[in-house]
NUBATOR-153126 format. One line per 4 residues: number of its first residue (from 1); for each residue x, y, z of C-alpha. Coordinates in nm, 3 decimals, always signed. Layout:
BEGIN
NUM = X:Y:Z  ...
***
This chain:
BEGIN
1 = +0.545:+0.497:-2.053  +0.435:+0.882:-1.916  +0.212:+0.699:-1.701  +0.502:+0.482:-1.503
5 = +0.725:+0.747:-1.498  +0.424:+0.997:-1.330  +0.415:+0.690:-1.045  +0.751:+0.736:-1.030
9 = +0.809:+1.049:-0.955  +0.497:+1.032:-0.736  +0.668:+0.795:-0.480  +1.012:+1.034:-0.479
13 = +1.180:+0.808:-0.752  +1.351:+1.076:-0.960  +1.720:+1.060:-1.134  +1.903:+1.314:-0.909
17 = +2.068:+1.573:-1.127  +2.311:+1.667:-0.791  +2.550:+1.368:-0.698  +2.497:+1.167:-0.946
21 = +2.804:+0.996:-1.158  +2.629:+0.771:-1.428  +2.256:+0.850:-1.458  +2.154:+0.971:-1.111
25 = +1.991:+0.642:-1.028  +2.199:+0.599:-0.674  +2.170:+0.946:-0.596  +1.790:+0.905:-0.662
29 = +1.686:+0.615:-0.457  +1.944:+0.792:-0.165  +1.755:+1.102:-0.222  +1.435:+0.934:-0.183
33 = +1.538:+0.708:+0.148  +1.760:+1.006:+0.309  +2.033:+0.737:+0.302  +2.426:+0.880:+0.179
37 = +2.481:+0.816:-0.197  +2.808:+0.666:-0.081  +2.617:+0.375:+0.104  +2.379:+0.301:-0.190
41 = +2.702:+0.290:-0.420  +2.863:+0.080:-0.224  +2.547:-0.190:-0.134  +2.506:-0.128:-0.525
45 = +2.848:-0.243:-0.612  +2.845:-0.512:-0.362  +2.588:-0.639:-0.515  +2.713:-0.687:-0.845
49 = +2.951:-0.962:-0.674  +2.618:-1.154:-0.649  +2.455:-1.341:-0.913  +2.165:-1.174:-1.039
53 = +2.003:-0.914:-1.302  +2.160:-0.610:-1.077  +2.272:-0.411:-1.405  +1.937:-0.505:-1.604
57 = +1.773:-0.347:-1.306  +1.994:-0.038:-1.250  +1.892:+0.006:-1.626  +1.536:-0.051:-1.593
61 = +1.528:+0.238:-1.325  +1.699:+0.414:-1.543  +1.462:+0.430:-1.782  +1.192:+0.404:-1.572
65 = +1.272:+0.684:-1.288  +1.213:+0.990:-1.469  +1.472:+1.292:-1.450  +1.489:+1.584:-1.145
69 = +1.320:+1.862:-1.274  +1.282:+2.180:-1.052  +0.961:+2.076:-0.978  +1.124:+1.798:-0.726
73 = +1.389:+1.978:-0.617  +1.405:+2.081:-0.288
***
């Protein structure tokens, strides 16, 4: 599990510890795509309307996308 969350963090995918609300897992993939953390919410929550497996996955990169450390921050 180390392993995946070392990829992880290698491609930017790291729970923000600033903006986040739940686990940091919007705030990380904005982070990561310079987007707003308002816009991912909201194409998050959107999505959710949809069928699908949205809150497996939110959960899955929650586990999976390791935490900001200072080492990421910038």
């Amino acid at each position: 599990m180390n392993s995946v969350q070392a990829w992880f963090a290698q491609q930017g995918w790291v729970r923000a510890r600033r903006g986040r609300l739940i686990l940091g897992v919007c705030a990380g993939i904005a982070q990561r795509y310079a987007l707003p953390v308002w816009f991912v919410r909201v194409v998050f929550i959107a999505s959710c309307v949809l069928p699908g497996p949205q809150v497996l996955i939110y959960i899955a990169l929650a586990i999976l996308m390791p935490r900001e450390s200072d080492e990421f921050t910038s």
